[in-house]
C-alpha positions, 0 to 999 in steps of 0.5 A: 711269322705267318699271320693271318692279314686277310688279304688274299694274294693269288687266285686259283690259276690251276696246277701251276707255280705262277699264280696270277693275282687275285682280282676282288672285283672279278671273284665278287662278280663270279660268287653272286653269279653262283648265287644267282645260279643256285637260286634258280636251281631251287626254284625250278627244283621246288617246281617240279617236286611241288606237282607230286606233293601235297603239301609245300617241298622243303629242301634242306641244305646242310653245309660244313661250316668251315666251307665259308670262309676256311676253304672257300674264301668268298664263301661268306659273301656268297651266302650274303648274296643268295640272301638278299636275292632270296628277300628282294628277289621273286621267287617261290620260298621262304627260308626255314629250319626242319623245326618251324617246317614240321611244326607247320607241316606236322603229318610226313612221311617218315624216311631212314637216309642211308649211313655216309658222309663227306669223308673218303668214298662216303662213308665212315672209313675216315673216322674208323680204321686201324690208325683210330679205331682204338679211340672209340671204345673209350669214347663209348665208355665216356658216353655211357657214363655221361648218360649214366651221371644224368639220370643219377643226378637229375636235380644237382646244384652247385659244384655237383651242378658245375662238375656234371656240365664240365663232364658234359663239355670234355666228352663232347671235346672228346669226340669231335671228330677233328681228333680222329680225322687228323689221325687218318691223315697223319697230321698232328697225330700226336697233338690230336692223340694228346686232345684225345687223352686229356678230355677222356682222363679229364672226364673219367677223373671228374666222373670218378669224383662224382661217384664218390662224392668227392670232388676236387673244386681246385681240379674242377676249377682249372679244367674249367678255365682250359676247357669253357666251350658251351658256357651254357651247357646243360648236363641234363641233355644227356638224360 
């Protein structure tokens, strides 16, 4: 059986079977150099940007998480590194969430970024095409339902409470986008096909209960065993 040992035994060689091993010291070397790099290339970034503004640039880098770790291996201690250098070294910013900065900096100017993302030729054609696009409309369904329970049940308590956050928890299941990705690229369809169907009957039937006033603790119970992501989720975020 294949396990997971954390050692990792070969490094990127090129397109080649002889692989030559993987040196701990030569990768950790190579990531804080990288570290090193990114961070000049912000600073000298915020220079030039801060002589054609009034108040302090910010720059925002959102990365997918999975990059750390999953398909970059030192990943991790890349990030470990470009911190330190941020708090030790001298350099011309400070590390901040898009909330604290415009909670300093309230008055921006306000922009609408175009559609696209990481996915093939960056756009959406990854996530709706003719493999999955059949998945949305029930996705759409759910959602619109889900916004629907929140407004009917502003103030439920107890099982209603629980069953209205497990509908909450199954939609947001219902539409990672991991389901449709796996589809497009034809790897555990079924398995993803299958996520797709349980999370939306799963909802539907919760949602039909709701409705009804009629809901089955037992089904709630065990669905909720299967299904516990976000254990402080609140149904209201929907409202």
């Amino acid at each position: 059986m294949r396990v997971n040992t954390g050692i990792k035994y070969h490094r990127i060689t090129g397109k080649t079977e002889n692989k030559d091993y993987y040196n701990l010291q030569w990768a950790k070397d190579s990531a804080e150099m990288q570290a090193g790099h990114f961070l000049d290339s912000r600073v000298k970034q915020i220079n030039d940007l801060s002589s054609f503004m009034d108040t302090p640039p910010i720059i925002v880098c959102p990365y997918d998480a999975e990059l750390y770790g999953h398909w970059w291996y030192e990943g991790p201690y890349w990030l470990y590194i470009l911190f330190k250098k941020i708090y030790y070294d001298d350099c011309n910013f400070k590390l901040i969430t898009p909330g604290e900065f415009i909670d300093k900096y309230p008055c921006m100017q306000v922009s609408s970024p175009c559609r696209s993302s990481w996915g093939a030729n960056g756009y959406s054609e990854v996530w709706l095409n003719q493999t999955n696009d059949y998945v949305h409309r029930h996705l759409h369904v759910a959602a619109d339902r889900m916004c629907e329970l929140a407004k009917t049940y502003p103030n439920a308590k107890g099982l209603k409470k629980k069953a209205l956050n497990q509908c909450a928890r199954e939609l947001l299941l219902a539409q990672s986008s991991d389901w449709l990705f796996i589809i497009t690229n034809g790897t555990m369809v079924d398995y993803a096909k299958k996520r797709i169907k349980d999370h939306i009957g799963r909802f539907t039937k919760l949602y039909e209960q709701i409705k009804g006033n009629n809901i089955n603790e037992e089904f709630l119970k065990e669905i909720s065993k299967q299904d516990k992501i976000f254990p402080d989720i609140d149904y209201m975020i929907y409202c």
